[in-house]
N, C-alpha and C positions, 0 to 999 in steps of 0.2 A: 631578259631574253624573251624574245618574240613567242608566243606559241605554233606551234605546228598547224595546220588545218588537218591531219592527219598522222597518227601512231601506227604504225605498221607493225607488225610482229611476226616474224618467219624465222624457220633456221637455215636454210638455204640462203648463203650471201649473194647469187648471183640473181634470185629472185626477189631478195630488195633491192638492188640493185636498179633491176632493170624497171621494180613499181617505183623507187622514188623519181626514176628519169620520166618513167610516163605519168605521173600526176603532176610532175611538175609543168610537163608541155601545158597541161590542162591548167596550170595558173596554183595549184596547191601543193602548198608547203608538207613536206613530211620526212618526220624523224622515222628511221627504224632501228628495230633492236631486235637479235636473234635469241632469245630467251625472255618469257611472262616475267621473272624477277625484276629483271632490270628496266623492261617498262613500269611495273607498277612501284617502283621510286621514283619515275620520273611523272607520276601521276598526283593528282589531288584533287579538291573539289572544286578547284577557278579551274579546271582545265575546259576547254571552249571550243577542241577537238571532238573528233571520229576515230576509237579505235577500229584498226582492220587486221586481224587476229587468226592467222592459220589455226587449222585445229589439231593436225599432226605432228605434234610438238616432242621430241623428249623432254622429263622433266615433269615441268606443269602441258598438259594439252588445254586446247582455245578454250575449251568450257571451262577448265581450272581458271584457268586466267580472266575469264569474264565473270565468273563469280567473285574473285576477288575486285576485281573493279566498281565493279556493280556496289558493293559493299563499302567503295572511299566512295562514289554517288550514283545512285539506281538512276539518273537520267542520262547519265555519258552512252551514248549511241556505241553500241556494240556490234560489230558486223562481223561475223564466221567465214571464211573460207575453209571450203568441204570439197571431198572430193567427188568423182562422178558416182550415182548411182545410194552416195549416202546420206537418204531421205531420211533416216531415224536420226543420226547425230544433229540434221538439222531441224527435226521436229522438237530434238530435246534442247535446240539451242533456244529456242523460241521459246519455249514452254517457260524455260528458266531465266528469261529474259532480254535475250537479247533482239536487239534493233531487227536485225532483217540476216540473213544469210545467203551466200551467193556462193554458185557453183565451177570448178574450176574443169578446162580452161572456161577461163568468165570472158562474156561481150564486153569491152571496151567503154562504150555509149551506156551500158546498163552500169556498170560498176561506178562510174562518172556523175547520172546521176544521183543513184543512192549515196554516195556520198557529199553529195553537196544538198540534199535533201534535209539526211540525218546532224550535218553540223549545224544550217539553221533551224533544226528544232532544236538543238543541242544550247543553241545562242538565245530563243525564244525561252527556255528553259530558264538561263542563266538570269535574263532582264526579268523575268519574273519572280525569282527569289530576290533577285535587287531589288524591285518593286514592293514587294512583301515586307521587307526588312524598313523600309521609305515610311509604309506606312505603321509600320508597330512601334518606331520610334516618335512619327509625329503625331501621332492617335485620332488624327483627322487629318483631310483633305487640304493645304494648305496654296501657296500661292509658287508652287514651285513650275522649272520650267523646263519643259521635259524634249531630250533631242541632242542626238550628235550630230546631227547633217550640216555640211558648211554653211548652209543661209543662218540656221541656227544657232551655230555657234558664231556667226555675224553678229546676229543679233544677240545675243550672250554677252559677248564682247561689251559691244558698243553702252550697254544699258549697264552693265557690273560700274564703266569709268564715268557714267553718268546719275548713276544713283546717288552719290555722295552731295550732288551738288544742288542747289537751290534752284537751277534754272526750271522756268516752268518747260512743257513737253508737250509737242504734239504729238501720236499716235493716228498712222493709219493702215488700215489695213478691210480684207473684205468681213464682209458678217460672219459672225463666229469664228473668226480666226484669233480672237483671246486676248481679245484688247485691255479687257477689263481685271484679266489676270494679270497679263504685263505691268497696268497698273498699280495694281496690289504687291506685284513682285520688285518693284521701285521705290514703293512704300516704305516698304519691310525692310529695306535693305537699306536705308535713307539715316541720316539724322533726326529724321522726323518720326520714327517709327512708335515711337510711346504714344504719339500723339496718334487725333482720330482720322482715320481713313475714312472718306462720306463719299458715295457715289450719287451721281443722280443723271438719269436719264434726258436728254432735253427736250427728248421726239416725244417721251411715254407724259408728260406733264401738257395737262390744257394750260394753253396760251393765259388766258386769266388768272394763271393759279402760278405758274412758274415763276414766276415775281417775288411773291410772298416766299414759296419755296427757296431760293436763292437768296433771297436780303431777311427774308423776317417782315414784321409786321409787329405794330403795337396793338391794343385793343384798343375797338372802335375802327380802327382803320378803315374799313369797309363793312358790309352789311356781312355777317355771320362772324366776324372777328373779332370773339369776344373776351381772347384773352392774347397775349403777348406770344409770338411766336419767336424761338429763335430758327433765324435760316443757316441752309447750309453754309455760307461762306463762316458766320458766324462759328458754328459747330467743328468743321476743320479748321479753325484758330490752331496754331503753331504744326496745324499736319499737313493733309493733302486735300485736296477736292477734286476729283475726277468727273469730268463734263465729258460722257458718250455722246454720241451724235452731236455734237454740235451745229453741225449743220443748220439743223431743222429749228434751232434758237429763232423766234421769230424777231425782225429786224428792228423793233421798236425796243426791246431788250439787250440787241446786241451793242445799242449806244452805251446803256447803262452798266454790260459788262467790261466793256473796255477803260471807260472808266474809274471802277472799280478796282481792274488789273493794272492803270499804273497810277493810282491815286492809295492802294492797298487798304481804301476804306468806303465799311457800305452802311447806309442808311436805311435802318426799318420803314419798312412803308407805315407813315403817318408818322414819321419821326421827321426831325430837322437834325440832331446829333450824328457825329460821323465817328462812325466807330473803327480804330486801326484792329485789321486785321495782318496776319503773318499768315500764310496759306502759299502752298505750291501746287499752280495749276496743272493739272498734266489733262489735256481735251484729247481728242478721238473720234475719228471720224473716218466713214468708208466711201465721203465723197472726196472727189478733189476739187479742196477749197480755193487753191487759186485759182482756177478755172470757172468756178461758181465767183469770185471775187473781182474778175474782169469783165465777167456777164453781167454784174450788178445784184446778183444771187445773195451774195454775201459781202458785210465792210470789209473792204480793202486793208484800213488800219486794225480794225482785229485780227482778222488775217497773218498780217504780219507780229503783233504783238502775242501774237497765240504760238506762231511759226517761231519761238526761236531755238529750240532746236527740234527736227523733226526727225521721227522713229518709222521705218517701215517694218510693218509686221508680213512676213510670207505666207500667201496663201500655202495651205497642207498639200496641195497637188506640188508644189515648189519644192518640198521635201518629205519626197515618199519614204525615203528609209527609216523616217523616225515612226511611222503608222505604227507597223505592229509595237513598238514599245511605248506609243500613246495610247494605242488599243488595249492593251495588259493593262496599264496603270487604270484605266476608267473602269474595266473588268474587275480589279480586285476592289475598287473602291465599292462600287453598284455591288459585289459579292459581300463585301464586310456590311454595307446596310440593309441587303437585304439577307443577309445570315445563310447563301447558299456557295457552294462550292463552285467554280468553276472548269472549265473543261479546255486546256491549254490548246493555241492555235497552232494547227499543223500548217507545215512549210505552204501548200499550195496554197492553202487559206491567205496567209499573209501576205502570200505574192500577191494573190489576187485586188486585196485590200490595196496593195500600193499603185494597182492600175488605174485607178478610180479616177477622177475629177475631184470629188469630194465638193461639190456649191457650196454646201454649210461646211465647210474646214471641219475643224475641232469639234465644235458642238453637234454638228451630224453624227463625227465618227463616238462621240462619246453617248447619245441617244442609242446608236447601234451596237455598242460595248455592252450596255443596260441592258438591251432585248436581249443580247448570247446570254449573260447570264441569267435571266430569266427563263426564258425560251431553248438555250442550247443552240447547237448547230445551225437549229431550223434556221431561228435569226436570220444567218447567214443564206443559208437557200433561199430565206425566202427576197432577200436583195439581189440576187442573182437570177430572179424570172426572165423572161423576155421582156426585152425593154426596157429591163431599169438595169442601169449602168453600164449597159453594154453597146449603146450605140447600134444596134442592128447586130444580132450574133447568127454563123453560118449553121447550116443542118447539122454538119460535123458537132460544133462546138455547143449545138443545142443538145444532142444525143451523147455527147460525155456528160454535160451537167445533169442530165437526168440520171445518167445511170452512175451519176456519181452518188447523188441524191438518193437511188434506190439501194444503193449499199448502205451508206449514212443508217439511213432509216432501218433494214433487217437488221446491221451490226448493236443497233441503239435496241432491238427490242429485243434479241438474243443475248443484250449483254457482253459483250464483245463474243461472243464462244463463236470458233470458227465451223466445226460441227454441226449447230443449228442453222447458224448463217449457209453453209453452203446448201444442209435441205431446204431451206424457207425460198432460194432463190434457185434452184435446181441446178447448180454450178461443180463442179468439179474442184476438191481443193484447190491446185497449181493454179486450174483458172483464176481463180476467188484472189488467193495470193499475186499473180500477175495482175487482176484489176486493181486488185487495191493499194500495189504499188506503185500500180500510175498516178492514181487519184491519191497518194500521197496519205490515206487511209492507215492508223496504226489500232489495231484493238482493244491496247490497252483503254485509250480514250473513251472505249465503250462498256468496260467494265463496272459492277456496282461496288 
């Protein structure tokens, strides 16, 4: 059975009633139940909902009932309905932790947010104990391939029915969009997996030296060769060879590879012997080679013997909804090496994160994962100045990020305390609580 995006809790039938018909216009799903018992059986820790919790309850009341919840898992978003005027029950709902509490009659447009707010932290929440669990069972960072977004799971697809098989593989896709993990995750998943994975660069290797690199060399060969080299085709004998850029192979090589690839045997330099190898080429490239192959750029016949079957990898702007659970996964990795905790991304965050362009894909977003946890938040503001990623931003949207920024910052050196925070910045509670719901601000975040 589906989950809810929403648990409601009322005893009044005509007032769930009337919220399941209005959240649902808004596109979310919701169970209610007129008694704390009977939702917290229908609760547990995959639940991936927002509870929304009257407080005047016979029975268990809302605080009873979000304590016990709290208790099957302290992250399920807890939200109060209170009545007018009752600022203590909703100071003590807070205190004791729940999500946010809203006042009845409540706005429409406010209540709508908060609740699509508090579920994707609720979701961000959940990918990252997934994440957690990923890695305590693999004990290191491995070749996995992370994304529910349809191009994604295209690509998923397509390489699960292709891994099995011998054919070699072209890969393309732009820089840092994880060509080279792909490879590695084709590897692994292959017949060939015992066997060695060897990678090598084509662009990063001088022209004189890439030769030797690739076949080997005997000693004597050449001036400094003075002992017997094996190359890589050699070395991934019955595994894989991964050729990045191929492109930039210069042309007087690219005879010798093609060769190679349907002859399956290479010769040391300063050798005459032709040695069978068993090797699956899988090459990579973020140019388009038929295009350079009709300009004369590149051989035509390798081209095609490299092309037989071709993989497109999606640039990360392609698929923004996988960000924030690529974001997490590089955060707990960059947090396990470098031994510090991390500080979980709130909803706006991650929206923000999936606006982006992203130039460098993956390997940008996973450099900027390493800064959060290093750095914290800042990380994040400090990719958010004027000018970087925003294309030109208006006064309006310059004058939230700052003074999103100026919250950030007193809540981070008061420690989340709302108390300090509101004298440090000369705010009025309600006020402080109204900004920081907009900016999507929660304090636990700021806690030691």
């Amino acid at each position: 059975m589906t989950q809810p995006d929403v648990l409601f809790i009322d005893d009044e039938a005509d007032i769930r009633r009337v919220m399941q018909q209005t959240l649902a216009l808004e596109g979310l799903t919701t169970q209610c139940y007129a008694e704390g018992l009977a939702a917290l059986r229908a609760l547990g820790p995959d639940f991936c909902g927002v509870v929304l919790c009257d407080y005047h309850m016979p029975a268990l009341d809302g605080l009873a009932v979000m304590e016990r919840i709290l208790a099957i898992d302290d992250s399920i978003p807890v939200i109060i309905l209170t009545g007018q005027g009752d600022i203590s029950t909703a100071v003590t709902a807070m205190q004791k932790g729940a999500y946010d509490f809203i006042e009845k009659p409540f706005n429409h447009d406010e209540l709508i947010e908060l609740l699509r707010k508090a579920r994707e932290k609720r979701q961000l929440a959940l990918e990252n104990r997934y994440l957690k669990g990923q890695l305590s069972q693999v004990g290191r960072p491995g070749p996995r391939l992370l994304g529910q977004s349809p191009p994604m799971q295209r690509l998923l697809a397509m390489v699960d029915s292709l891994a099995d098989t011998s054919a070699d593989i072209l890969l393309h896709g732009e820089t840092g969009a994880g060509k080279d993990a792909l490879a590695r995750y084709i590897h692994e998943r292959s017949q060939r997996s015992a066997a060695h994975y060897v990678a090598i660069n084509c662009g990063a290797v001088p022209d004189n030296l890439i030769e030797s690199e690739l076949f080997g060399h005997e000693s004597g060969a050449f001036t400094g060769a003075e002992r017997r080299r094996i190359g890589k085709f050699e070395h991934a004998h019955r595994g894989t060879l991964f050729l990045d850029e191929v492109e930039s192979m210069p042309p007087s090589l690219q005879v010798k590879l093609l060769r190679v690839l349907e002859e399956r045997t290479v010769e040391r330099l300063g050798s005459n012997q032709a040695i069978p190898i068993d090797v699956r080429i899988i090459a990579a490239t973020k140019a388009d080679l038929q295009s350079l192959s009709q300009s004369g750029e590149f051989r035509p016949d390798l081209y095609y013997r490299l092309n037989v079957l071709e993989v497109r990898i999606p640039a990360l702007r392609e698929r923004p909804d996988d960000i924030p659970l690529l974001f997490q996964h590089f955060a707990l990795i960059a947090a396990e090496h470098h031994g510090r905790e991390i500080i979980p991304l709130q909803p706006e965050q991650a929206a923000y994160l999936k606006q982006q362009e992203w130039p460098g894909n993956v390997r940008e977003l996973r450099n900027l994962a390493e800064r959060y946890v290093l750095m914290g938040p800042a990380a994040l503001d400090a990719s958010w100045d004027i000018g970087v990623g925003h294309g030109g931003s208006s006064l309006a949207e310059t004058v939230e990020i700052f003074e999103r920024s100026l919250i950030q910052d007193a809540l981070r050196t008061c420690n989340g305390s709302i108390k300090d925070t509101m004298e440090r910045l000369g705010l009025a509670r309600k006020t402080l609580y109204d900004k920081m719901k907009k900016h999507g601000l929660d304090k636990s975040y700021y806690k030691d």
